[in-house]
C-alpha positions as CSV (number, residue, x, y, z in Angstrom):
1,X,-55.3,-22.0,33.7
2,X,-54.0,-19.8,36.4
3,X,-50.0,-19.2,36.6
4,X,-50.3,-20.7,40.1
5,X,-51.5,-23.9,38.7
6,X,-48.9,-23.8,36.1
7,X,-46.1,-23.4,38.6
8,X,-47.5,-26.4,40.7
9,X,-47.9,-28.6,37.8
10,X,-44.4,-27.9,36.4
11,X,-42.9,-28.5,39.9
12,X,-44.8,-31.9,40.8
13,X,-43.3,-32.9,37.2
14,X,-40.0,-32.2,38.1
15,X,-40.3,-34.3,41.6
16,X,-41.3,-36.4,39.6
17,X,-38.9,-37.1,37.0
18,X,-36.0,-36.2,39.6
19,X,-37.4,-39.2,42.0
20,X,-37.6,-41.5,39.2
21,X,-34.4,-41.0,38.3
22,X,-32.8,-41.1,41.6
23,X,-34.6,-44.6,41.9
24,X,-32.9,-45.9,38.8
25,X,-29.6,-44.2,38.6
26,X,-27.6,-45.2,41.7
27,X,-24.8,-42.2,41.8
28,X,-26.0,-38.8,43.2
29,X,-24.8,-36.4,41.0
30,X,-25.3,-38.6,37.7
31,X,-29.1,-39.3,38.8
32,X,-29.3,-35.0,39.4
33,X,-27.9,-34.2,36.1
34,X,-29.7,-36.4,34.1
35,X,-32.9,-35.4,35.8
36,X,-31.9,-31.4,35.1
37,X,-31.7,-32.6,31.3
38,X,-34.8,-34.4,31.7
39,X,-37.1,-31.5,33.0
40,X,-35.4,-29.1,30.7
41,X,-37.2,-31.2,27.7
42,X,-40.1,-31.6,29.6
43,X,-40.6,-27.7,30.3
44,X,-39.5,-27.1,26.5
45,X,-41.9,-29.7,24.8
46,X,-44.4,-27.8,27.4
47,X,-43.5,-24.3,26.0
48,X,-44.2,-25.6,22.8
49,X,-47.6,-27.2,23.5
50,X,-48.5,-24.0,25.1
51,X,-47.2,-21.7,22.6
52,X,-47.8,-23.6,19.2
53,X,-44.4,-23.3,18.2
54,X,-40.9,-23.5,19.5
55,X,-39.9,-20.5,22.6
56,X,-38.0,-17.6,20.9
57,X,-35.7,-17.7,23.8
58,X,-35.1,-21.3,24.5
59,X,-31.4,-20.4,25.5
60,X,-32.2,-18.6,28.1
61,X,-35.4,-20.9,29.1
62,X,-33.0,-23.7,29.1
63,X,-30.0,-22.6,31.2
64,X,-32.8,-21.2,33.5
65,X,-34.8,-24.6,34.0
66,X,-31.4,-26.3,34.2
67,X,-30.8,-24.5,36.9
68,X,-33.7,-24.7,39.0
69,X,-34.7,-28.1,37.7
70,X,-31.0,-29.0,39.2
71,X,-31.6,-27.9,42.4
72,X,-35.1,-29.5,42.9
73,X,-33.3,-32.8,41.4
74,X,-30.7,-32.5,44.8
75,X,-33.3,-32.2,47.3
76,X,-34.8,-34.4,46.1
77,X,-32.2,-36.8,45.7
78,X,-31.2,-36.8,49.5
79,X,-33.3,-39.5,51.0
80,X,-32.1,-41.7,48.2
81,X,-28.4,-40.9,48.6
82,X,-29.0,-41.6,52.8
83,X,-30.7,-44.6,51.8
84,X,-27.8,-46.0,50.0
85,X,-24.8,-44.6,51.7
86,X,-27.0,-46.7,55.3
87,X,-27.4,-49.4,53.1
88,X,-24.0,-49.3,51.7
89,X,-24.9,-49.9,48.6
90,X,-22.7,-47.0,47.7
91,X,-20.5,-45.6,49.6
């Protein structure tokens, strides 16, 4: 499989996982964080399907994915926060 594809696939799971978390945790930053979290096990259970056993550098792979996961989790996670704060569900 190309790296291309890998990238896409690993960033549609992320929307994914951030947008379902957004949907079900109603505070912005909670929903953000617990989605980093959640990608970071998602690209590491990934790494070690790929791989056959576990990444030799997981530390950095984590913080890394963290990281980006986090910030795809906030974009995501504006048209859910506007939805709410308009709603005022939460204010």
């Amino acid at each position: 499989m190309p790296d291309v594809v890998k990238l896409l696939l690993l960033l549609v799971a992320w929307i994914a996982i951030s947008a379902g978390c957004h949907a079900y945790v109603r505070r912005y930053f909670a929903a953000s964080f617990v989605a980093a979290c959640a990608c970071v096990v998602v690209l590491q259970l990934t790494s070690y399907a790929e791989l056959g056993q576990p990444d030799p550098f997981w530390q950095v792979s984590s913080i890394t994915g963290f990281f980006m996961a986090g910030i795809v989790a906030l974009i995501v996670g504006l048209p859910f926060r506007i939805k709410r704060v308009v709603d005022g569900e939460d204010a």
